[in-house]
Backbone atoms as SQL, in Angstrom:
CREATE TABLE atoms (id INTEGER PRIMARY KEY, chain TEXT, resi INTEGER, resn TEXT, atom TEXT, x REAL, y REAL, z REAL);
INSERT INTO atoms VALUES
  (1, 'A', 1, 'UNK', 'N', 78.783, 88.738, 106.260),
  (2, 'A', 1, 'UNK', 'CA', 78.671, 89.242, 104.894),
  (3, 'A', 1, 'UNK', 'C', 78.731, 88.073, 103.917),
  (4, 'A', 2, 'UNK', 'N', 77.830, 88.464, 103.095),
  (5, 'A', 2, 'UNK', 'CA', 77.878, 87.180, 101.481),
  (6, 'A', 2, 'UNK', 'C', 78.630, 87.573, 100.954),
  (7, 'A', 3, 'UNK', 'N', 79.317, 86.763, 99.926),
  (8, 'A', 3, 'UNK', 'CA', 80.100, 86.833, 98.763),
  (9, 'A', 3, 'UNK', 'C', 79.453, 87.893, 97.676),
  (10, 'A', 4, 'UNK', 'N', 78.234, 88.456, 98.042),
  (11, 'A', 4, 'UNK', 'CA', 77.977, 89.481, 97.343),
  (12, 'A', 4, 'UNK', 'C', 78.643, 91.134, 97.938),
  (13, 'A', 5, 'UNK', 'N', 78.764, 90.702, 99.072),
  (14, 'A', 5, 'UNK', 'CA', 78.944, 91.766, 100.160),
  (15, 'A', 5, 'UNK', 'C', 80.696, 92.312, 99.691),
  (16, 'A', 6, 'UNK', 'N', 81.509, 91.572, 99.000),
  (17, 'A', 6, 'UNK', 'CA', 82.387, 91.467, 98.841),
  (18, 'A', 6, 'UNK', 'C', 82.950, 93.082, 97.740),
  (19, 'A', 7, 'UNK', 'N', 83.566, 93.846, 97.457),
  (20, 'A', 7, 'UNK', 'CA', 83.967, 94.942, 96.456),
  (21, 'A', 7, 'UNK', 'C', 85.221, 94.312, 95.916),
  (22, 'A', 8, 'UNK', 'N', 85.190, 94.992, 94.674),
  (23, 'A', 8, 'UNK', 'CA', 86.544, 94.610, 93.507),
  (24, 'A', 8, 'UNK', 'C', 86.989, 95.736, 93.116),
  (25, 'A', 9, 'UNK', 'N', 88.237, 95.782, 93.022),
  (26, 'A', 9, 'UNK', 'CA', 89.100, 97.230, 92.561),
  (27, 'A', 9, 'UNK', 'C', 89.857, 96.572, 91.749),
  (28, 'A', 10, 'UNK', 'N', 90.368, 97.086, 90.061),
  (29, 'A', 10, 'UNK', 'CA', 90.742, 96.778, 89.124),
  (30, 'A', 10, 'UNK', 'C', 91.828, 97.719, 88.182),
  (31, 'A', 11, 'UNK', 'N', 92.686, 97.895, 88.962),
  (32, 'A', 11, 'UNK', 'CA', 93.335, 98.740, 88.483),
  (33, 'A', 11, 'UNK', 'C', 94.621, 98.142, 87.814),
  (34, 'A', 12, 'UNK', 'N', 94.380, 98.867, 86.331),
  (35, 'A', 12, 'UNK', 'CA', 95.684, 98.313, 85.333),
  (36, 'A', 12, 'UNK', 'C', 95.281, 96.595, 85.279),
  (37, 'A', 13, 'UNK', 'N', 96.316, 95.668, 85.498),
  (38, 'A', 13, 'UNK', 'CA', 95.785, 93.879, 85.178),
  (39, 'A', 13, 'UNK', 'C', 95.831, 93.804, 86.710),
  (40, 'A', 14, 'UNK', 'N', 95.864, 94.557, 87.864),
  (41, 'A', 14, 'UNK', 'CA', 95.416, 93.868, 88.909),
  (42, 'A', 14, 'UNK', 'C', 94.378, 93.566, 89.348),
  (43, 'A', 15, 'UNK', 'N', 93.413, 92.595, 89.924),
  (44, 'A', 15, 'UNK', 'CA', 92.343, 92.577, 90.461),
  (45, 'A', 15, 'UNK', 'C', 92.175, 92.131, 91.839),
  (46, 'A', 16, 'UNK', 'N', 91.702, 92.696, 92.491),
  (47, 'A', 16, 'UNK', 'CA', 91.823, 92.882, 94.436),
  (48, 'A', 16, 'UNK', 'C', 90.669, 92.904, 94.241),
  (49, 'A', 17, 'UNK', 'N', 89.964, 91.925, 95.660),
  (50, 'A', 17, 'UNK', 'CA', 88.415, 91.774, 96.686),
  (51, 'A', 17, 'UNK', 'C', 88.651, 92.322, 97.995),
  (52, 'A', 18, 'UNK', 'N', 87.973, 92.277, 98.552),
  (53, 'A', 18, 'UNK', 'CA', 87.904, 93.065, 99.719),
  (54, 'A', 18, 'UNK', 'C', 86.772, 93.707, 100.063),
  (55, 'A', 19, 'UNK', 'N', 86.469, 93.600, 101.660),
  (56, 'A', 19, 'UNK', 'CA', 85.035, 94.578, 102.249),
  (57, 'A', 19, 'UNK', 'C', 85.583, 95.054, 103.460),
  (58, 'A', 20, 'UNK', 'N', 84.772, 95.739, 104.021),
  (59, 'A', 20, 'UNK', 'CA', 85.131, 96.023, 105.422),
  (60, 'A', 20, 'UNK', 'C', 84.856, 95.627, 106.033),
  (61, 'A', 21, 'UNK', 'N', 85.619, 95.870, 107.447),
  (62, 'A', 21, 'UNK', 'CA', 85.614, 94.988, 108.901),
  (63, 'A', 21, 'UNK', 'C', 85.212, 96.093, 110.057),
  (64, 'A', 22, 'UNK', 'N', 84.987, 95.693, 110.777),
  (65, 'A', 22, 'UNK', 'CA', 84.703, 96.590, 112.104),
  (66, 'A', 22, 'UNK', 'C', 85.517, 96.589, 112.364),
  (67, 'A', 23, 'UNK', 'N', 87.065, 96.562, 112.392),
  (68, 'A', 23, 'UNK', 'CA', 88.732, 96.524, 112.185),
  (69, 'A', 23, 'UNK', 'C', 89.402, 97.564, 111.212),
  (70, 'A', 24, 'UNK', 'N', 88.567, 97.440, 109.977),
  (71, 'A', 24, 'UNK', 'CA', 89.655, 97.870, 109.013),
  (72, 'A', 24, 'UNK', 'C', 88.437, 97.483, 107.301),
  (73, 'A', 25, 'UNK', 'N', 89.715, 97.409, 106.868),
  (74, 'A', 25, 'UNK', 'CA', 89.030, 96.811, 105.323),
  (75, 'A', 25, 'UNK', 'C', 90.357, 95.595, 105.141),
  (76, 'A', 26, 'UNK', 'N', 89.514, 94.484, 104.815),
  (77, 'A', 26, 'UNK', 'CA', 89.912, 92.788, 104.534),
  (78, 'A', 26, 'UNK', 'C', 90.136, 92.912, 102.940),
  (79, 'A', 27, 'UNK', 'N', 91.412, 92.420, 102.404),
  (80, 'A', 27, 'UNK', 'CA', 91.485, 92.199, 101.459),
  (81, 'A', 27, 'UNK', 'C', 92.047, 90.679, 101.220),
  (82, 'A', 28, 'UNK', 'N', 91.254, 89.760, 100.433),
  (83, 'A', 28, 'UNK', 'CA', 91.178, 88.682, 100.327),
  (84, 'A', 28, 'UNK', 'C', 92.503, 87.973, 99.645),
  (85, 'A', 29, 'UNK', 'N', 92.655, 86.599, 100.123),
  (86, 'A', 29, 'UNK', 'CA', 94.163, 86.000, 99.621),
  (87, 'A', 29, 'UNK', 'C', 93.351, 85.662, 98.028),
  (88, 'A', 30, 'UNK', 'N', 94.710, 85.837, 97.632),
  (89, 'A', 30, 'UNK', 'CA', 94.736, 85.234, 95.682),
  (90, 'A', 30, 'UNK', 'C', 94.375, 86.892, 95.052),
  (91, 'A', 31, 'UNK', 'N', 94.136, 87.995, 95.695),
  (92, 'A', 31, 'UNK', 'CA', 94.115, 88.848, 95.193),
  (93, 'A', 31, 'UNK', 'C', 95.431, 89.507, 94.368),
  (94, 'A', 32, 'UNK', 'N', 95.135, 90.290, 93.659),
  (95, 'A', 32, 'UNK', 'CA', 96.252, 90.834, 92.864),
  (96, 'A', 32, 'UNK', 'C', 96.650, 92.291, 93.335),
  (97, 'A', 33, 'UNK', 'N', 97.817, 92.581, 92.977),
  (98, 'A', 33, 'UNK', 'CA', 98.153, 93.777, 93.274),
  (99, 'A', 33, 'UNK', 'C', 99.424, 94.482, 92.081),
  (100, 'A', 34, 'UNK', 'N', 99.761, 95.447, 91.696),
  (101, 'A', 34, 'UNK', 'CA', 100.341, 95.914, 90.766),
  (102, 'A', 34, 'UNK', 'C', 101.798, 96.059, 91.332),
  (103, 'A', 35, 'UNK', 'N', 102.833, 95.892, 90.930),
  (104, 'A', 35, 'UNK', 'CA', 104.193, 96.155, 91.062),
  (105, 'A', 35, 'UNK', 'C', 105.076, 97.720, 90.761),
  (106, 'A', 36, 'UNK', 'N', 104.468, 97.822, 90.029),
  (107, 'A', 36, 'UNK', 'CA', 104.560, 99.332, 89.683),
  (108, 'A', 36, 'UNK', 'C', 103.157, 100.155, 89.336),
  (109, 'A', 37, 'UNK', 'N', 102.654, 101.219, 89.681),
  (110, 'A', 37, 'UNK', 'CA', 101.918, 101.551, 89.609),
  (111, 'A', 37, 'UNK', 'C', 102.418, 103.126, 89.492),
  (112, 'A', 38, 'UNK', 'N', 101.276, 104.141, 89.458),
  (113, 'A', 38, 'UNK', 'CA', 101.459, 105.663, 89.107),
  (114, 'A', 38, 'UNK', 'C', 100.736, 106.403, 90.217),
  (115, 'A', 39, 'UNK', 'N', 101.206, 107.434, 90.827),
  (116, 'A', 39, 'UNK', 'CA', 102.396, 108.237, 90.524),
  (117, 'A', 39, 'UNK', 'C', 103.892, 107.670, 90.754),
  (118, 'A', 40, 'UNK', 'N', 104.783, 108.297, 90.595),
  (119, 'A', 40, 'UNK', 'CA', 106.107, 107.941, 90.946),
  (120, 'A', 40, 'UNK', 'C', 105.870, 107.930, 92.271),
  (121, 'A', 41, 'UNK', 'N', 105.629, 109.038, 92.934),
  (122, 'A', 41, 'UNK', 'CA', 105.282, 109.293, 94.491),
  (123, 'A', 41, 'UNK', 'C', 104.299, 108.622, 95.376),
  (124, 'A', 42, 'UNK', 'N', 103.918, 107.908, 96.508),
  (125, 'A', 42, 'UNK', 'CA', 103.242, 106.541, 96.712),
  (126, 'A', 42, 'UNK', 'C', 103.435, 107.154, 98.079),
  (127, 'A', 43, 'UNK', 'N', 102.705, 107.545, 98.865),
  (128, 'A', 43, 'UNK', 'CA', 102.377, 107.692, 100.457),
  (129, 'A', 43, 'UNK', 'C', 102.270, 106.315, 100.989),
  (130, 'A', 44, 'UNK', 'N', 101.687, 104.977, 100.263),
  (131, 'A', 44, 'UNK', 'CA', 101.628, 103.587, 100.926),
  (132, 'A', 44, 'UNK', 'C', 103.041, 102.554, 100.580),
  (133, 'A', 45, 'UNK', 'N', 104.035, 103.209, 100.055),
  (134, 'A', 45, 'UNK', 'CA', 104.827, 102.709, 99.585),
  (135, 'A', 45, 'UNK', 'C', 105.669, 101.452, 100.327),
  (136, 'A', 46, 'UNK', 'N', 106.044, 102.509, 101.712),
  (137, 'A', 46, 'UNK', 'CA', 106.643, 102.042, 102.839),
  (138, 'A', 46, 'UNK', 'C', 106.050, 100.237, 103.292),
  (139, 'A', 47, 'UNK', 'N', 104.510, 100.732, 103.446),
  (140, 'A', 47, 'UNK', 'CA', 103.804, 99.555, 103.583),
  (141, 'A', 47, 'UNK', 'C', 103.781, 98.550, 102.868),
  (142, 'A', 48, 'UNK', 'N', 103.440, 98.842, 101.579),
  (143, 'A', 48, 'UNK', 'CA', 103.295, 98.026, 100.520),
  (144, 'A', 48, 'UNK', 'C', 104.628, 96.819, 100.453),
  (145, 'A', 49, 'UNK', 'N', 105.921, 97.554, 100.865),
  (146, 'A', 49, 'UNK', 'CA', 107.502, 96.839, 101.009),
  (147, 'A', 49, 'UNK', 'C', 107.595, 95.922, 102.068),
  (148, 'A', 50, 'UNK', 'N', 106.539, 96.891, 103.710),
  (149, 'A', 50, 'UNK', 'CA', 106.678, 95.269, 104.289),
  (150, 'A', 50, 'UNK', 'C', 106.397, 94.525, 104.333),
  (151, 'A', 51, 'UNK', 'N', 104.824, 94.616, 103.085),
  (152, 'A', 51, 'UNK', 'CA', 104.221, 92.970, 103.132),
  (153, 'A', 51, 'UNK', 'C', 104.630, 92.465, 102.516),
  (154, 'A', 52, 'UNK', 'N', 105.307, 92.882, 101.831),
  (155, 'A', 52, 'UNK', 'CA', 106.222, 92.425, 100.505),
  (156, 'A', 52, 'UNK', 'C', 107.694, 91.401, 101.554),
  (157, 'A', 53, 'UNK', 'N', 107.862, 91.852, 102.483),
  (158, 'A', 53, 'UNK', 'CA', 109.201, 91.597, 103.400),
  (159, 'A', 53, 'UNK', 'C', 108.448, 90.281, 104.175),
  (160, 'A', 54, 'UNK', 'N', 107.015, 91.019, 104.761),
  (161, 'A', 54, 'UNK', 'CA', 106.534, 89.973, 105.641),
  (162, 'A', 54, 'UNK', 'C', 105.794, 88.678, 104.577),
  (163, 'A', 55, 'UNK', 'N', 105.889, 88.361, 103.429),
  (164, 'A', 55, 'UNK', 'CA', 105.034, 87.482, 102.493),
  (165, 'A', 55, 'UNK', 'C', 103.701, 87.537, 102.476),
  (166, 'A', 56, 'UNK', 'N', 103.422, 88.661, 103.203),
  (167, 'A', 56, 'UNK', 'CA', 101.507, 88.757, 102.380),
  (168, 'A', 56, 'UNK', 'C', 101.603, 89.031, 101.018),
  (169, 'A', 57, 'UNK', 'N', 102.390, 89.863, 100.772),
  (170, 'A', 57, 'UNK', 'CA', 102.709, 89.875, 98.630),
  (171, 'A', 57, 'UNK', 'C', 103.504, 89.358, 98.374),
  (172, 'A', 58, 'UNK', 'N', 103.998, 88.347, 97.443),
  (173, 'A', 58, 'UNK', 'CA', 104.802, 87.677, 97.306),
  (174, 'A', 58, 'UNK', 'C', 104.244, 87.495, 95.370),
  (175, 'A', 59, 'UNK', 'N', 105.513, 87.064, 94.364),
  (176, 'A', 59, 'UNK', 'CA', 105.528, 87.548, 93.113),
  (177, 'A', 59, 'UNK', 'C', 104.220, 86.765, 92.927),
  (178, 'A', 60, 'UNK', 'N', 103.766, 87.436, 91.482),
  (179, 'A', 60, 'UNK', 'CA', 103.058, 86.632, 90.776),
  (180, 'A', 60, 'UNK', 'C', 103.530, 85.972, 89.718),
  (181, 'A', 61, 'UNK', 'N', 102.930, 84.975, 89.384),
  (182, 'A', 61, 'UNK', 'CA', 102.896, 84.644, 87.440),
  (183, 'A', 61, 'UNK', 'C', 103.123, 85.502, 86.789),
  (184, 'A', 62, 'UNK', 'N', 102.358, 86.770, 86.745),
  (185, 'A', 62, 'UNK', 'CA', 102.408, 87.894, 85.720),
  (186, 'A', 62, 'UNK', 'C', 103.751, 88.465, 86.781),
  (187, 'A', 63, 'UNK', 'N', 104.524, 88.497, 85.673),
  (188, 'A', 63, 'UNK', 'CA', 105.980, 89.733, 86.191),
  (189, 'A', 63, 'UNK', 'C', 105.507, 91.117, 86.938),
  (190, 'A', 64, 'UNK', 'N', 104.339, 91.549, 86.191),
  (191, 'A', 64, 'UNK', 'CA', 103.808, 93.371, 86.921),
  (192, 'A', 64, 'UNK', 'C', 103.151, 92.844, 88.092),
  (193, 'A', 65, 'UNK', 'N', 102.897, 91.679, 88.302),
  (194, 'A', 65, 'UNK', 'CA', 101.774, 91.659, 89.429),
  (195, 'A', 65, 'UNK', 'C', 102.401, 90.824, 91.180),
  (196, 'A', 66, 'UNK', 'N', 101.867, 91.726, 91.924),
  (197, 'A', 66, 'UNK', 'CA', 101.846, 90.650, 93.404),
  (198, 'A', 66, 'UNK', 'C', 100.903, 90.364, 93.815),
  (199, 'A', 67, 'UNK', 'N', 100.826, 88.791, 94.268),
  (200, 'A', 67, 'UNK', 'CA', 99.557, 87.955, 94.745),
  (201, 'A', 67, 'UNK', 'C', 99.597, 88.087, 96.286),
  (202, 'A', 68, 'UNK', 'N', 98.493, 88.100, 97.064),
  (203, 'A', 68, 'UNK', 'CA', 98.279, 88.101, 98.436),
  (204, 'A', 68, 'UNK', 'C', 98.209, 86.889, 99.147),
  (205, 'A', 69, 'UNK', 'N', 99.234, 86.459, 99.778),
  (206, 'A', 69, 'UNK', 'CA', 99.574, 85.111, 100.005),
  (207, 'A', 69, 'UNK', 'C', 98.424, 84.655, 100.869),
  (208, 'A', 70, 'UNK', 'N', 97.841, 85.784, 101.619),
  (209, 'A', 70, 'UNK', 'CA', 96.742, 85.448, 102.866),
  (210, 'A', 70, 'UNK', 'C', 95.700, 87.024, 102.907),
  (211, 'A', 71, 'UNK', 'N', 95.099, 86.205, 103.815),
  (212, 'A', 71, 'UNK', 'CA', 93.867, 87.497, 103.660),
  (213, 'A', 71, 'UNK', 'C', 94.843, 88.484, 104.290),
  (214, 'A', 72, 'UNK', 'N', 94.339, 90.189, 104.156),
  (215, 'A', 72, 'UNK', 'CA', 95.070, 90.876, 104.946),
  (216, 'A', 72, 'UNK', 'C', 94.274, 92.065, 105.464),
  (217, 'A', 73, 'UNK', 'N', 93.811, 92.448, 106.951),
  (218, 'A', 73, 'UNK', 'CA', 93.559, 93.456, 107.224),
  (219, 'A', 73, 'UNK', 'C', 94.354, 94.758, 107.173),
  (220, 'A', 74, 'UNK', 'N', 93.722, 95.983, 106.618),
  (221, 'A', 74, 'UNK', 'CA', 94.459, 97.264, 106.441),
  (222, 'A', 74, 'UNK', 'C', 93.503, 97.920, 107.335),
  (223, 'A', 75, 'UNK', 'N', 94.075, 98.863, 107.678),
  (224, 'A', 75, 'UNK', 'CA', 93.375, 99.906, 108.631),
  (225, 'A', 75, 'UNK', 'C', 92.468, 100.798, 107.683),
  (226, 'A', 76, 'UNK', 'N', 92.318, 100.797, 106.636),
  (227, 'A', 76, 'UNK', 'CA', 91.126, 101.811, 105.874),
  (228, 'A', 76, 'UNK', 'C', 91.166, 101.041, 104.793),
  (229, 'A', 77, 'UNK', 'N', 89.785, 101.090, 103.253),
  (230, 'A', 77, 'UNK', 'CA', 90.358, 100.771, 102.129),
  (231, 'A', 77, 'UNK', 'C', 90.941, 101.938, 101.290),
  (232, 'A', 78, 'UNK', 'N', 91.412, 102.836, 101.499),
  (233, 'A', 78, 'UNK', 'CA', 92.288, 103.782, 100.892),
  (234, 'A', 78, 'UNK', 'C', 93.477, 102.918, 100.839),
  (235, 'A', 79, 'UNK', 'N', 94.100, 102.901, 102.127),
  (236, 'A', 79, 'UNK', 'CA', 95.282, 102.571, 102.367),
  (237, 'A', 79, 'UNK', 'C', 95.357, 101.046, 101.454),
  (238, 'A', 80, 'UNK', 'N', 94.371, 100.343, 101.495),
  (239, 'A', 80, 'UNK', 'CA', 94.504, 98.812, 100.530),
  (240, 'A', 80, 'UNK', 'C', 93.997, 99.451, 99.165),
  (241, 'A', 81, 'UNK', 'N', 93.171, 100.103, 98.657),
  (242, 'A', 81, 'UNK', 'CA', 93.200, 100.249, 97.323),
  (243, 'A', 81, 'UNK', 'C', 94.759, 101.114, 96.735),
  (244, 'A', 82, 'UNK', 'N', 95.944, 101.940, 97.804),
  (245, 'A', 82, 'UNK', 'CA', 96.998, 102.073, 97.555),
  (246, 'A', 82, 'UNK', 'C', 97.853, 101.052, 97.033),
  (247, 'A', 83, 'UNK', 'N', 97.800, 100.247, 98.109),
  (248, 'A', 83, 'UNK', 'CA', 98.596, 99.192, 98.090),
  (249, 'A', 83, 'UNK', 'C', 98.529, 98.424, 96.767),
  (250, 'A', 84, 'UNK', 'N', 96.666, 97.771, 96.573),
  (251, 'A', 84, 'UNK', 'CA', 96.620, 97.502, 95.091),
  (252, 'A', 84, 'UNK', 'C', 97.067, 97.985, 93.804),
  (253, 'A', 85, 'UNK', 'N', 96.838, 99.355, 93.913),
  (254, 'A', 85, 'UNK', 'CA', 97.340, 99.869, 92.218),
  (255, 'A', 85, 'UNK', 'C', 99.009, 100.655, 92.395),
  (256, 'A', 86, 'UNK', 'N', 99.628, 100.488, 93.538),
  (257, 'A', 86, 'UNK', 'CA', 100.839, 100.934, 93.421),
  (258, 'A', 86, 'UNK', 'C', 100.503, 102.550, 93.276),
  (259, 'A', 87, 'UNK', 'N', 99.723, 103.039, 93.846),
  (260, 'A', 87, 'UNK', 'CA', 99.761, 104.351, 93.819),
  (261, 'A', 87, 'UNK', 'C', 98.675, 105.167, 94.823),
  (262, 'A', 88, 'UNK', 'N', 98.556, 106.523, 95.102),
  (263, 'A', 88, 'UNK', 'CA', 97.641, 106.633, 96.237),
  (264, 'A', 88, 'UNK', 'C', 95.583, 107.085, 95.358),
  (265, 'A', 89, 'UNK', 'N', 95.078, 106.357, 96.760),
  (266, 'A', 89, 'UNK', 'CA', 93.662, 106.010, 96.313),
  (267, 'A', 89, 'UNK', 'C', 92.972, 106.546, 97.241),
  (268, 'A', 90, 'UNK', 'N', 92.059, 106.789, 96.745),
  (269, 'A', 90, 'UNK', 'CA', 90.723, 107.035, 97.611),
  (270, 'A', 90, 'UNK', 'C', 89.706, 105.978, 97.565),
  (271, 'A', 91, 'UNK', 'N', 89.810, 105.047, 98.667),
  (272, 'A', 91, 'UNK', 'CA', 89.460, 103.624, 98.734),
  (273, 'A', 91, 'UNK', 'C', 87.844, 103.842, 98.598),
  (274, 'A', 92, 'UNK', 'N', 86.922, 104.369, 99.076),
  (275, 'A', 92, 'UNK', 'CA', 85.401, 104.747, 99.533),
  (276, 'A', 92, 'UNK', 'C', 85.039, 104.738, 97.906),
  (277, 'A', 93, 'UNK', 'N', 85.757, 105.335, 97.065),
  (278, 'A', 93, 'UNK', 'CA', 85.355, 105.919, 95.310),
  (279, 'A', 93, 'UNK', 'C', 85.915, 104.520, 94.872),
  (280, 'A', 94, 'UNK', 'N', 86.869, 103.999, 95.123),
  (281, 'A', 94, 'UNK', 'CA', 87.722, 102.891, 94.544),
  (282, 'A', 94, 'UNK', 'C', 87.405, 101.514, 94.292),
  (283, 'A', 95, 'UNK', 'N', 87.134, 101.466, 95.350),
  (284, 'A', 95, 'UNK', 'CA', 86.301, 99.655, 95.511),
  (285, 'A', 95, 'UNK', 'C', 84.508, 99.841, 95.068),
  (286, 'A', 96, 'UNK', 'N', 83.901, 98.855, 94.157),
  (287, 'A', 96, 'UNK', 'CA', 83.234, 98.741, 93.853),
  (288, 'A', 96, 'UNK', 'C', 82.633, 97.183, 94.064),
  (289, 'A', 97, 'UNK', 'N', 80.914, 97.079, 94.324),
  (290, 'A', 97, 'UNK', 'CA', 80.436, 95.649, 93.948),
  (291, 'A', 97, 'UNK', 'C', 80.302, 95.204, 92.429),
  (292, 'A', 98, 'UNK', 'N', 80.698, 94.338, 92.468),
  (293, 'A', 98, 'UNK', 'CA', 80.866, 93.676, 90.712),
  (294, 'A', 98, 'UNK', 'C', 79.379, 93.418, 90.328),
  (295, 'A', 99, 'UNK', 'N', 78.262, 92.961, 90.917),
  (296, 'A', 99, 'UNK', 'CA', 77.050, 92.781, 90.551),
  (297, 'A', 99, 'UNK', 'C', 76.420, 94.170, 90.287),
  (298, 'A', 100, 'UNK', 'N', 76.569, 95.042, 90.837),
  (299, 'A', 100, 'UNK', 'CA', 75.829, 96.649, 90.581),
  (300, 'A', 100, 'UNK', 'C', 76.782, 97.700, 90.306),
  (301, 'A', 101, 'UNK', 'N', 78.049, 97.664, 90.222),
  (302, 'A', 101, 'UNK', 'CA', 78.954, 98.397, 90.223),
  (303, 'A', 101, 'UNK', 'C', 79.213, 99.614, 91.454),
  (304, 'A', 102, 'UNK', 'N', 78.399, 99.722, 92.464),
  (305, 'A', 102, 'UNK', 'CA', 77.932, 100.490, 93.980),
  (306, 'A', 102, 'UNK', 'C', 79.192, 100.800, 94.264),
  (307, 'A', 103, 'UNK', 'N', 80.056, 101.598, 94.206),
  (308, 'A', 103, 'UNK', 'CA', 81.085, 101.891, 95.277),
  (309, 'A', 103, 'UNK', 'C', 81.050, 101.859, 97.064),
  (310, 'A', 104, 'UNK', 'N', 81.700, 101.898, 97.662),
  (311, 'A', 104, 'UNK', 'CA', 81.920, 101.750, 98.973),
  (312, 'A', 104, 'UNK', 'C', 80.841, 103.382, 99.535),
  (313, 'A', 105, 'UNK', 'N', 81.143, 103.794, 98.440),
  (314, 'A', 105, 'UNK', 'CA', 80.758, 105.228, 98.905),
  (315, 'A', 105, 'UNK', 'C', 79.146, 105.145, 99.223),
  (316, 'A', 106, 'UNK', 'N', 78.927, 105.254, 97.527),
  (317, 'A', 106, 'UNK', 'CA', 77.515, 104.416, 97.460),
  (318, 'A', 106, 'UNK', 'C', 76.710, 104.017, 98.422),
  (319, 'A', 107, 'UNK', 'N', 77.383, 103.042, 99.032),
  (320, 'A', 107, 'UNK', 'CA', 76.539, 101.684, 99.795),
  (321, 'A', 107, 'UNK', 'C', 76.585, 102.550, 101.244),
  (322, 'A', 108, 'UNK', 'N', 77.702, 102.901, 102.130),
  (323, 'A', 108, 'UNK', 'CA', 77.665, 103.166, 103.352),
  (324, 'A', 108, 'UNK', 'C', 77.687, 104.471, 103.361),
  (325, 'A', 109, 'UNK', 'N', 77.816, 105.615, 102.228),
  (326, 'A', 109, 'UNK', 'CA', 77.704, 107.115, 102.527),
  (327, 'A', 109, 'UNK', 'C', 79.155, 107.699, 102.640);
């Protein structure tokens, strides 16, 4: 895949890359992720704490935000567009290409 091949999810001041893998969906290091996010209630929550434990998120500059210390495979992009906005997602609607705006949905159905 090119660097075009790549989707961006932008939720609140976070900004996360990421595409899929024949694995999962890859979300790229230096990405951003939100610290608090909405709803109160978070089905990826659990997760979100151990990368937080294991240093794939680790603080940012910005106080609201966590940076992705390394690339990270997730098993769906639901589960990583969760993780990004601190709240639960429907990754397929969520992630978009920045050159056409195409969602995941879009592109693969």
């Amino acid at each position: 895949m090119s660097d075009n091949d790549w989707f961006v999810m932008r939720p609140q001041k976070a900004q996360a890359y990421g595409r899929p893998e024949a694995e999962g969906f890859l979300v790229r290091k230096g990405s951003t992720a939100m610290r608090e996010g909405t709803p109160r209630v978070k089905r990826d929550r659990e997760e979100r704490d151990r990368l937080v434990r294991q240093g794939v998120l680790v603080p940012d500059t910005d106080p609201d935000l966590y940076r992705f210390s390394r690339d990270h495979l997730f098993g769906s992009s639901s589960v990583a567009g969760g993780i990004v906005k601190d709240g639960n997602c429907s990754g397929p609607q969520s992630w978009s290409r920045p050159n056409d705006g195409k969602t995941i949905k879009d592109v693969f159905g």
